[in-house]
C-alpha positions as protocol buffer text, in pm:
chain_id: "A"
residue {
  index: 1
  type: UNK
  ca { x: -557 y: 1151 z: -721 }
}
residue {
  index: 2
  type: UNK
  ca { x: -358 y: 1033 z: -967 }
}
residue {
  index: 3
  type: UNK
  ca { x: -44 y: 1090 z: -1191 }
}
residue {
  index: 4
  type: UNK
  ca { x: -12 y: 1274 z: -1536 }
}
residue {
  index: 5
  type: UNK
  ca { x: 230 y: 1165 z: -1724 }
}
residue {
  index: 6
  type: UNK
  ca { x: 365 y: 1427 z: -2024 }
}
residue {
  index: 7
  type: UNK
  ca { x: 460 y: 1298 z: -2335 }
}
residue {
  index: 8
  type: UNK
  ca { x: 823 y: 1284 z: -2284 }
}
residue {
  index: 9
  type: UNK
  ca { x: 805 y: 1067 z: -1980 }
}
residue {
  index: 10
  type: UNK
  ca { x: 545 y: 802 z: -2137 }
}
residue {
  index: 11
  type: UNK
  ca { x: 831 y: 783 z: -2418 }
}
residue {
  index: 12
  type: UNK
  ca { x: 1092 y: 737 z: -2136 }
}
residue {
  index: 13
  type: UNK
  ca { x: 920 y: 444 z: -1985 }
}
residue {
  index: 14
  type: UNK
  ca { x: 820 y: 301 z: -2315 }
}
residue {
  index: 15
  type: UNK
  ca { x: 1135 y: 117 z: -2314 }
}
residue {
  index: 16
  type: UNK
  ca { x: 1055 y: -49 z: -2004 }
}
residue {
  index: 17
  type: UNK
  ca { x: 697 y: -204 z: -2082 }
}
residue {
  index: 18
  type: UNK
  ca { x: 910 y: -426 z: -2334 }
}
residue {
  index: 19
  type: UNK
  ca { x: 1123 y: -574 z: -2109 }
}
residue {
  index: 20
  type: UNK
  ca { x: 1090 y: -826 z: -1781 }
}
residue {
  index: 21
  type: UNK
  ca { x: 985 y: -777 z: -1474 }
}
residue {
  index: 22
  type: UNK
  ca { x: 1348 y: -875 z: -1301 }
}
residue {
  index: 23
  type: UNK
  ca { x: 1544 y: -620 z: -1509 }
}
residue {
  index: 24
  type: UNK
  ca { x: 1229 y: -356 z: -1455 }
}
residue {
  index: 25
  type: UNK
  ca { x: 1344 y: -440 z: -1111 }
}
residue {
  index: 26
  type: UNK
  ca { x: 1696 y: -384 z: -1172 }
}
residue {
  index: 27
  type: UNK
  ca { x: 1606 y: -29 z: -1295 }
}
residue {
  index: 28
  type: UNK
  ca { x: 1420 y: 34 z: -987 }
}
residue {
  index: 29
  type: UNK
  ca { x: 1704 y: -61 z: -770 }
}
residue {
  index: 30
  type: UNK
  ca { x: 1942 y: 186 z: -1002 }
}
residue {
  index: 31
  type: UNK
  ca { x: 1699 y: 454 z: -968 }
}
residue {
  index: 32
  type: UNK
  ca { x: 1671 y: 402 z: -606 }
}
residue {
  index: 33
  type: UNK
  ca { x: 2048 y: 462 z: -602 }
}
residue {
  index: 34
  type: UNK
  ca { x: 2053 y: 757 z: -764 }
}
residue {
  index: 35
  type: UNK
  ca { x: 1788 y: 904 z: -541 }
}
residue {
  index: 36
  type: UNK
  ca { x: 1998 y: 782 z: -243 }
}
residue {
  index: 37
  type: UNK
  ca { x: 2347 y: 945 z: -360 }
}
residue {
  index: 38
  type: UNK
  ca { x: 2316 y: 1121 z: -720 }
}
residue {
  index: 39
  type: UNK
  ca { x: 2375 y: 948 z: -1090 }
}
residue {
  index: 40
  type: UNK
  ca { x: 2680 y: 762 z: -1183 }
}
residue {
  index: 41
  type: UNK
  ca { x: 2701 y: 722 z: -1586 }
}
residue {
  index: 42
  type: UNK
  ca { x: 2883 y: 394 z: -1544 }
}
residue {
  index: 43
  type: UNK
  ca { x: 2615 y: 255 z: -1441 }
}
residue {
  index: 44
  type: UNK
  ca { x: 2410 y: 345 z: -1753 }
}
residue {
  index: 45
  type: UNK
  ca { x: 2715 y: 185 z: -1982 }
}
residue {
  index: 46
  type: UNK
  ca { x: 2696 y: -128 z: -1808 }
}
residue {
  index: 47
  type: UNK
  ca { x: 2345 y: -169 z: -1841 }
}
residue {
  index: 48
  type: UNK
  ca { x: 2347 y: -70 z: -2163 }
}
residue {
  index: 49
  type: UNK
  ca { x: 2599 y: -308 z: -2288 }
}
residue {
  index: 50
  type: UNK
  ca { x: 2429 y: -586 z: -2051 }
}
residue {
  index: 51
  type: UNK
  ca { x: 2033 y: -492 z: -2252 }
}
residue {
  index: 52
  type: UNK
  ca { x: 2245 y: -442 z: -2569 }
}
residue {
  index: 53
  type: UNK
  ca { x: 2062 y: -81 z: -2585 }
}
residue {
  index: 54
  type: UNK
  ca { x: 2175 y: 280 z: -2658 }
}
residue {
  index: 55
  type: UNK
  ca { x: 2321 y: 398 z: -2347 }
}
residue {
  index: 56
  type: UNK
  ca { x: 2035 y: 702 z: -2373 }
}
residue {
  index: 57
  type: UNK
  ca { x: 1772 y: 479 z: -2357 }
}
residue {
  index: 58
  type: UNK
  ca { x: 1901 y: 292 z: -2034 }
}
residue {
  index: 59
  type: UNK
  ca { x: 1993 y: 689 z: -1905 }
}
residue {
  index: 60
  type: UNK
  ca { x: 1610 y: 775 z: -2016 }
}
residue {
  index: 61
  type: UNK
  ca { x: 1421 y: 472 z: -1850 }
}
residue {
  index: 62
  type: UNK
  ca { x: 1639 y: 543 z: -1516 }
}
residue {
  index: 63
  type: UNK
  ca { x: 1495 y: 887 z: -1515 }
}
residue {
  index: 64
  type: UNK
  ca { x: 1157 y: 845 z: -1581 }
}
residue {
  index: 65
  type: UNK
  ca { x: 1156 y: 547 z: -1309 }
}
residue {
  index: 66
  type: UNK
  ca { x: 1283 y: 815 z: -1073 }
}
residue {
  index: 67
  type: UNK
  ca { x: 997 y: 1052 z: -1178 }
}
residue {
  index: 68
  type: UNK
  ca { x: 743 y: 845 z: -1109 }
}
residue {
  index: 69
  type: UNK
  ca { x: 884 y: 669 z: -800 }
}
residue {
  index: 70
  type: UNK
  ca { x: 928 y: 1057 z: -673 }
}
residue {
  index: 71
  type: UNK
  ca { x: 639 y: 1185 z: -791 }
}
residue {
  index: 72
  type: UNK
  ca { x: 401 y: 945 z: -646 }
}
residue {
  index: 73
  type: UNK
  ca { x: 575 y: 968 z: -330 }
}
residue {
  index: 74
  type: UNK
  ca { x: 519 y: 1348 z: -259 }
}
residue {
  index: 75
  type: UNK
  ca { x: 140 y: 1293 z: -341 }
}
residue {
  index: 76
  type: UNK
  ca { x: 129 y: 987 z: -144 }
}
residue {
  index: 77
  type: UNK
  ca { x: -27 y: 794 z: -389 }
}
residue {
  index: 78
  type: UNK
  ca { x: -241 y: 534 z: -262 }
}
residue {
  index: 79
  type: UNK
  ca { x: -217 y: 125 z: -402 }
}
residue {
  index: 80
  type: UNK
  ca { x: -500 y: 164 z: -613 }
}
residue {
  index: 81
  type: UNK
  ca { x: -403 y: 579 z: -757 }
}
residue {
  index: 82
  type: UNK
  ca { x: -50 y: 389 z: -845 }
}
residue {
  index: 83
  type: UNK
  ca { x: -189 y: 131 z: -1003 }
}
residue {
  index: 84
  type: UNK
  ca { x: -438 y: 368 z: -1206 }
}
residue {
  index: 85
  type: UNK
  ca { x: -191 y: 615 z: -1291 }
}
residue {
  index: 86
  type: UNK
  ca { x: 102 y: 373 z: -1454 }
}
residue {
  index: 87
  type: UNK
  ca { x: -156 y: 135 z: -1605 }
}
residue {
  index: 88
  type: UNK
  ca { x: -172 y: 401 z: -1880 }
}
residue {
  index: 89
  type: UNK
  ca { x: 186 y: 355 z: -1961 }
}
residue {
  index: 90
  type: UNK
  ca { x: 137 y: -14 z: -2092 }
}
residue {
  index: 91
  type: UNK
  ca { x: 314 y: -246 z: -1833 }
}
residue {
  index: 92
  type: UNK
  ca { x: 197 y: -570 z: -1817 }
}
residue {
  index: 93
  type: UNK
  ca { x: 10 y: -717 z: -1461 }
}
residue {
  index: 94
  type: UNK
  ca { x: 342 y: -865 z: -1332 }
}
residue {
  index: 95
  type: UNK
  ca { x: 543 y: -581 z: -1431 }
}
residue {
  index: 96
  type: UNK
  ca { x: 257 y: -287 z: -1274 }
}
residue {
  index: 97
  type: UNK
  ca { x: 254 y: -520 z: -939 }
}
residue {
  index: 98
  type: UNK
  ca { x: 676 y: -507 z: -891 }
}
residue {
  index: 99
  type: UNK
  ca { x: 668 y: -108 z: -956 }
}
residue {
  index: 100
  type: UNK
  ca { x: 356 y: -147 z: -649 }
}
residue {
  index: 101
  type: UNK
  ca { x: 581 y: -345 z: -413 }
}
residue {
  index: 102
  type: UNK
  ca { x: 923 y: -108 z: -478 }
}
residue {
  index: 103
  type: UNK
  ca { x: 710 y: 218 z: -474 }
}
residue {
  index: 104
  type: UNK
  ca { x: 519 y: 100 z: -154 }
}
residue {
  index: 105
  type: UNK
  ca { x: 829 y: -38 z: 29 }
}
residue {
  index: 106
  type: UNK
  ca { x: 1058 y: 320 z: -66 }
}
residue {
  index: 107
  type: UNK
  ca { x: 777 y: 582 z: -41 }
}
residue {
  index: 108
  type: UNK
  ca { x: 873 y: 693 z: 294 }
}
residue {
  index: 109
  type: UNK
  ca { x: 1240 y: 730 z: 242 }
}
residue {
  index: 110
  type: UNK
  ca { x: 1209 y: 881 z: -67 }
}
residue {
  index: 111
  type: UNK
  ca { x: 991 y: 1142 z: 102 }
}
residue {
  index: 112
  type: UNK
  ca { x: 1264 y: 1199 z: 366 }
}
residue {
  index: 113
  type: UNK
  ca { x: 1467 y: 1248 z: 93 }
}
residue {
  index: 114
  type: UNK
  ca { x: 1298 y: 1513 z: -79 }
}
residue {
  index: 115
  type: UNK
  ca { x: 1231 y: 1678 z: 245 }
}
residue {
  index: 116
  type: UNK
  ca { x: 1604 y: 1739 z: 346 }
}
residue {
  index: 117
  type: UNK
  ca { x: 1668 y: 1857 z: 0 }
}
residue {
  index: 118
  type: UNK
  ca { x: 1428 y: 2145 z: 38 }
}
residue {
  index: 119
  type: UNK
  ca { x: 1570 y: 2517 z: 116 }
}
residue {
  index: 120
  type: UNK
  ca { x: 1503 y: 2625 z: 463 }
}
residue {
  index: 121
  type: UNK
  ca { x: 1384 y: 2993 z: 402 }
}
residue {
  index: 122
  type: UNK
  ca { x: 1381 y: 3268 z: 691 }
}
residue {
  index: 123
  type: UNK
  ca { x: 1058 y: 3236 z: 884 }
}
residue {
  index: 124
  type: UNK
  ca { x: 845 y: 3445 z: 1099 }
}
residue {
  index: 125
  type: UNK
  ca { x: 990 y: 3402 z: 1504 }
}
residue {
  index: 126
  type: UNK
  ca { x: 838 y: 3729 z: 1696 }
}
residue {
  index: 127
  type: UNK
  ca { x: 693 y: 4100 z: 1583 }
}
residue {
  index: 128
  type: UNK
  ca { x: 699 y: 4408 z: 1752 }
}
residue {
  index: 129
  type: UNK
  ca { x: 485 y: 4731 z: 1681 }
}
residue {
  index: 130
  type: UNK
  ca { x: 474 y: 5072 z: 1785 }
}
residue {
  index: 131
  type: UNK
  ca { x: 209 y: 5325 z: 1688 }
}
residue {
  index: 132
  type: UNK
  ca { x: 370 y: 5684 z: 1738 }
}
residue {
  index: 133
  type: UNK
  ca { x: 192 y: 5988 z: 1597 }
}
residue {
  index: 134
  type: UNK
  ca { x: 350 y: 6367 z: 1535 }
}
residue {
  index: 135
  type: UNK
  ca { x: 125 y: 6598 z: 1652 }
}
residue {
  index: 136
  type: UNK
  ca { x: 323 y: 6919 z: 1557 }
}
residue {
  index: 137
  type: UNK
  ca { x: 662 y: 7105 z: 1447 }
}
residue {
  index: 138
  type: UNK
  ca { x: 813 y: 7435 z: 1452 }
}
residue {
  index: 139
  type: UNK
  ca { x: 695 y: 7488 z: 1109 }
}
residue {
  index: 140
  type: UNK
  ca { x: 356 y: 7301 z: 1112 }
}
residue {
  index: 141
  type: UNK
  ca { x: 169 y: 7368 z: 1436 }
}
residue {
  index: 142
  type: UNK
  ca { x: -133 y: 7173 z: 1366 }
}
residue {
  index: 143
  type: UNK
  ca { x: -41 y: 6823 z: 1218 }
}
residue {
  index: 144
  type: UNK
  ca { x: -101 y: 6475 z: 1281 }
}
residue {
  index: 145
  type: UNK
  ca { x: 182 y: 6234 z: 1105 }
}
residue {
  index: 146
  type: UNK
  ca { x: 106 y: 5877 z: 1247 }
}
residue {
  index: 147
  type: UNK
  ca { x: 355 y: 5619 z: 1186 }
}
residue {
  index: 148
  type: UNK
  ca { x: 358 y: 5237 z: 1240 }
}
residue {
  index: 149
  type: UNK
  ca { x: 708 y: 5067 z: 1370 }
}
residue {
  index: 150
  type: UNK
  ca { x: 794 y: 4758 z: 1369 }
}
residue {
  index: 151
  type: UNK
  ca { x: 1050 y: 4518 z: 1479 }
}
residue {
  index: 152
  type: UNK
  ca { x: 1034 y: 4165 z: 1292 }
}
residue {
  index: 153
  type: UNK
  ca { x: 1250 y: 3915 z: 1382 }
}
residue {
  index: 154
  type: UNK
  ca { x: 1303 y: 3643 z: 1203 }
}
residue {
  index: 155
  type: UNK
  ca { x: 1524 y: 3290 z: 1193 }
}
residue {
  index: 156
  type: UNK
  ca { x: 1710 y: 3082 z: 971 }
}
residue {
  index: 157
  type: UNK
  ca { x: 1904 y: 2781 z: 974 }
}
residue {
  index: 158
  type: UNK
  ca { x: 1907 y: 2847 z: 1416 }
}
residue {
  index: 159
  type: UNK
  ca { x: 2005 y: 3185 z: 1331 }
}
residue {
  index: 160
  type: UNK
  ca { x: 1817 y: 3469 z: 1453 }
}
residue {
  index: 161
  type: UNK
  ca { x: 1762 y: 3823 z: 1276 }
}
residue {
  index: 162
  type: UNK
  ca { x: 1583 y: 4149 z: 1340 }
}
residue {
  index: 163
  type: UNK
  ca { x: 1428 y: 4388 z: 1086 }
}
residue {
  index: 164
  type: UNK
  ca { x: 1307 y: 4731 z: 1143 }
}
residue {
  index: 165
  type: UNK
  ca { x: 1051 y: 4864 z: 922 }
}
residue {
  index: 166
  type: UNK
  ca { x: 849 y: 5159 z: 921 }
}
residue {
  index: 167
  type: UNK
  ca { x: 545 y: 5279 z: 734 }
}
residue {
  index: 168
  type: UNK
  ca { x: 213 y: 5470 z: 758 }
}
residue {
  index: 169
  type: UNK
  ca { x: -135 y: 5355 z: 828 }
}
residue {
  index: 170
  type: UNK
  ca { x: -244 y: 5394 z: 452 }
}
residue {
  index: 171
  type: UNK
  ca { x: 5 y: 5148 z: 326 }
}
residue {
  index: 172
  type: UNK
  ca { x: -41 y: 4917 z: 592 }
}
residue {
  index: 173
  type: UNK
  ca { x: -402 y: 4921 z: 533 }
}
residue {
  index: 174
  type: UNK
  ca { x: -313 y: 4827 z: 154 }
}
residue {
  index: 175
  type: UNK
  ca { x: -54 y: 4532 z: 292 }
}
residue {
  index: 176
  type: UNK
  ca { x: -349 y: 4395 z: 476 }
}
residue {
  index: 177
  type: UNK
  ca { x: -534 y: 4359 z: 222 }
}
residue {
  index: 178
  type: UNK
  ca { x: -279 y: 4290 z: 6 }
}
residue {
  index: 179
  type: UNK
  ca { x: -201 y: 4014 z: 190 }
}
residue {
  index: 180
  type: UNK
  ca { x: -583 y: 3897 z: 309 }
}
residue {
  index: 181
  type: UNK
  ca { x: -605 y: 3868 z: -55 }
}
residue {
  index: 182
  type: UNK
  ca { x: -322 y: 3589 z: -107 }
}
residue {
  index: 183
  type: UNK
  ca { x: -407 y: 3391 z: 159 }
}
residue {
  index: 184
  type: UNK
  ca { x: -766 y: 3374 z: 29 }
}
residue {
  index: 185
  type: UNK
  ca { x: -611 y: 3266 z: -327 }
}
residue {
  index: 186
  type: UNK
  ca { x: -399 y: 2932 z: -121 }
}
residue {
  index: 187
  type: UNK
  ca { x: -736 y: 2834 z: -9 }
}
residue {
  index: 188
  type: UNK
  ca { x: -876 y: 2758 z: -381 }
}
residue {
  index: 189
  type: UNK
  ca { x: -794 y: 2395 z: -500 }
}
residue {
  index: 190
  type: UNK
  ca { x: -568 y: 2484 z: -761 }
}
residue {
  index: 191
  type: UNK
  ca { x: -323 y: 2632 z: -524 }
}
residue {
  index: 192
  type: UNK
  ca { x: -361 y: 2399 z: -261 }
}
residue {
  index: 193
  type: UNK
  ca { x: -197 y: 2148 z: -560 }
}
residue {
  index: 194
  type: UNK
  ca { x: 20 y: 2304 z: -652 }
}
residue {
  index: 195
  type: UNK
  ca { x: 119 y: 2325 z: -248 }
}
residue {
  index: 196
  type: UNK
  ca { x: 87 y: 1940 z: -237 }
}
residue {
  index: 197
  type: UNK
  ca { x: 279 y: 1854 z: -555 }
}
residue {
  index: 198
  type: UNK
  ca { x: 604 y: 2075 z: -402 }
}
residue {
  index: 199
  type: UNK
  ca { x: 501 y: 1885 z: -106 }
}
C-alpha cells in the first residue's frame, strides 16, 4: 500500500528535497521531538535563522515530516511502500534512504505513541435479557404485550456501568438488522481502510 500525499503536504516537503541529507536529518530528529512531547516554536526560530529561511517554511517542513513519519507508521509501511510513496516527492537517493533508516528505526514508538493518544470509549463487558410477556389486564382480557429487557453493562477506563433498556420484539427485530447491516458494510475494503488508516 502506499501513501497519498495531498497537495499541501507535497508543497510542505518541497522545501526539504532542496536541502542535505544531514539537515533533512536534523528535521527528522525535530519532528521526532515533537511527536515525543508536543511543538516548541523556538525551535522553528532557530532553525530558521540557522537555514536563513522564513520561520513558516522551517514550521511547514517539520509538519509535513511528522505526517509522513506518522502516517506511514499506522499503515506499517513496508521498506519498499516507503520508498515508493516519498519517491514522488522529489528527494534525491541519499536523502529517500536517511528518511528509510529514521522511519524504520521510530516506526514502533511512534505507533505506541499514537496508540496511547487514542480515546478509550465504553465497551461491551456482559448483557442480560429477559423476555416477559402481558397476557391480560382489567381492561383488556385477551392481550399479549411481549417485552424484551435488558441489562447491559458496560466499562470504561476500569470503571464499570449498567444500563437498563427495554423494548419490543418489532424494534429489536429492526436493531438486528439494523445492525447485521453495518457490520456487513466494515467488511467491504473501503471501510476496512478507513479502519486501518485510524489504526
Amino acid at each position: 500500500m502506499l501513501l497519498m500525499f495531498e497537495d499541501q503536504h507535497k508543497e510542505h516537503l518541497s522545501f526539504l528535497t532542496q536541502v542535505s541529507p544531514d539537515v533533512v536529518k536534523e528535521f527528522c530528529r525535530i519532528s521526532m521531538e515533537f511527536i515525543r512531547k508536543g511543538t516548541n516554536p523556538k525551535i522553528f526560530q532557530g532553525a530558521a535563522q540557522k537555514l536563513n529561511v522564513d520561520v513558516d517554511t522551517v514550521h511547514h517542513g517539520v509538519e509535513g515530516l511528522m505526517y509522513l513519519l506518522t502516517e506511514s507508521s499506522k499503515l506499517m509501511l513496508n521498506e519498499i511502500d516507503f520508498q515508493d510513496s516519498i519517491m514522488t516527492l522529489g528527494f534525491d537517493e541519499d536523502t529517500r534512504q536517511t528518511l528509510l533508516e529514521i522511519y524504520l528505526q521510530n516506526r514502533r514508538e511512534i505507533r505506541t505513541i499514537l496508540s496511547e493518544m487514542t480515546m478509550d470509549l465504553p465497551h461491551y463487558h456482559n448483557l442480560e435479557w429477559r423476555f416477559d410477556v402481558q397476557l391480560a389486564s382489567r381492561s383488556l382480557r385477551r392481550q399479549t404485550t411481549p417485552t424484551v429487557l435488558f441489562k447491559l453493562h458496560t466499562e470504561d477506563s476500569g470503571v464499570k456501568d449498567t444500563t437498563i433498556l427495554q423494548t419490543d420484539p418489532v424494534n429489536l427485530l429492526h436493531l438486528t438488522k439494523v445492525l447485521d447491516e453495518a457490520l456487513q458494510e466494515m467488511k467491504s475494503p473501503y471501510c476496512r481502510r478507513i479502519v486501518r488508516n485510524i489504526k
